[in-house]
C-alpha positions as CSV (number, residue, x, y, z in Angstrom):
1,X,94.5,100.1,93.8
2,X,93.2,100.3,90.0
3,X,95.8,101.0,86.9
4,X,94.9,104.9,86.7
5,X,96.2,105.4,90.5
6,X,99.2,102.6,90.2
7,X,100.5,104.5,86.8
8,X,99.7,108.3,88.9
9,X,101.6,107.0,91.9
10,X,104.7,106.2,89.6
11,X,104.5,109.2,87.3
12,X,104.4,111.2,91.2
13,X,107.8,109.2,91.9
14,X,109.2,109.6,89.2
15,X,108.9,113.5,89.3
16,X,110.0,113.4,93.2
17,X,112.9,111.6,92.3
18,X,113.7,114.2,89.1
19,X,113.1,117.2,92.0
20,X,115.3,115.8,94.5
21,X,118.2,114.9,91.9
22,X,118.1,118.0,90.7
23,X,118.5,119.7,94.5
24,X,121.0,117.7,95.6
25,X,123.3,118.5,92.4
26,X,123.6,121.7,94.1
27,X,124.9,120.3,97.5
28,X,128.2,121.8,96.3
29,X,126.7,125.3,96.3
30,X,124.7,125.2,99.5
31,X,127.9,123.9,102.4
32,X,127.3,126.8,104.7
33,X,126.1,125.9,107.9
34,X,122.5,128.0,108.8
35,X,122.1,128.2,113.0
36,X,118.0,127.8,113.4
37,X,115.6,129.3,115.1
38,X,116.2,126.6,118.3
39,X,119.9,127.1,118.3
40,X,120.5,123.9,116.5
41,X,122.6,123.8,113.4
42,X,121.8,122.8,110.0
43,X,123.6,122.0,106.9
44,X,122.0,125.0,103.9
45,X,121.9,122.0,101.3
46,X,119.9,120.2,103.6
47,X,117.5,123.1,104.1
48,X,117.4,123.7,101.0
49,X,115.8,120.1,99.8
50,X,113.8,119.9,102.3
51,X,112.4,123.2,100.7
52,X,112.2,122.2,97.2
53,X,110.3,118.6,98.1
54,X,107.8,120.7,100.0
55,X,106.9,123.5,97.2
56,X,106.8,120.2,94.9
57,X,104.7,118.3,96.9
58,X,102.2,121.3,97.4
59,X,102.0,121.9,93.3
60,X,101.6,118.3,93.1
61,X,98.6,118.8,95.4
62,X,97.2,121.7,94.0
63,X,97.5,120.1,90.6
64,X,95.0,117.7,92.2
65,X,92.5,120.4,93.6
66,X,94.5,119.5,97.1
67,X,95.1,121.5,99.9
68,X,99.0,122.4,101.0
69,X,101.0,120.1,103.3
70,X,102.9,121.9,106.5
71,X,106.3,121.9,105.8
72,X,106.7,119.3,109.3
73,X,105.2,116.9,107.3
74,X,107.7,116.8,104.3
75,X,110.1,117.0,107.2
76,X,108.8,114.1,108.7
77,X,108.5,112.4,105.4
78,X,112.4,112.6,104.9
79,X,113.3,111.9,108.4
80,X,112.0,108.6,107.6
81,X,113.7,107.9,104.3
82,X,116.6,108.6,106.8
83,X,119.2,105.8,107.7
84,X,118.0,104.0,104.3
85,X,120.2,102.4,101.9
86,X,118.0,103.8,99.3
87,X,117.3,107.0,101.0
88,X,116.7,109.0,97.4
89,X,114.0,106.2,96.6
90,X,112.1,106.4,99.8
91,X,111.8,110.1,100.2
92,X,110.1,110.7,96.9
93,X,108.3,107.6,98.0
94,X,106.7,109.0,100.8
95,X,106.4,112.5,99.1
96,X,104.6,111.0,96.5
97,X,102.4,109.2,98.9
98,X,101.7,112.7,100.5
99,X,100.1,114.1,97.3
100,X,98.4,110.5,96.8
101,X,96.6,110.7,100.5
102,X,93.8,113.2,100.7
103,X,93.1,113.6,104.4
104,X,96.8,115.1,104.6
C-alpha cells in the first residue's frame, strides 16, 4: 500500500467514524421498535444507522467514480464489527474498506 492510499484509507475512517457518531447521538430519538418485512423485530436507531453508513458509503463511492454497494453488504459489514470491544472503530473500518475495494 503506497502513502496516497494509506492517508485515503484514514481520511475514509475518519469520516465513517464522524457519520456513525453523529447517528448514534440520536439513539435517544429513534427507541421505537419497527416489526420487518420477515416478522422479526428491530430497534429504529438501529435501522436507522445502518441507513446512514450505507448512503455514506455509496457517496464515498461515487466520489470515487464507484458504483453503489447493496444495502446487505453494509449490513454485513456491521454485523461483523458486532460483539467487538471497539465495535464503533471496526464498523467504519470495514465501511471504509468497502469504498477502498473496487470489485464491491
Amino acid at each position: 500500500m503506497n502513502y496516497s492510499s494509506t492517508r485515503e484509507r484514514l481520511a475514509l475512517i475518519a469520516r465513517f467514524e464522524r457519520v456513525f457518531k453523529a447517528a448514534a447521538g440520536e439513539r435517544g430519538q429513534r427507541e421505537d421498535i419497527v416489526t420487518l418485512p420477515n416478522g422479526m423485530y428491530e430497534t429504529a436507531w438501529v435501522l436507522h444507522e445502518r441507513a446512514v453508513m450505507h448512503d455514506e458509503v455509496n457517496q464515498a463511492r461515487a466520489e470515487r467514480g464507484l458504483p453503489p454497494v447493496d444495502r446487505s453488504v453494509v449490513d454485513r459489514a456491521e454485523q461483523m464489527a458486532c460483539g467487538h470491544v471497539d465495535y464503533a472503530t471496526k464498523w467504519p473500518l470495514y465501511c471504509a474498506e468497502l469504498v477502498m475495494r473496487r470489485e464491491e
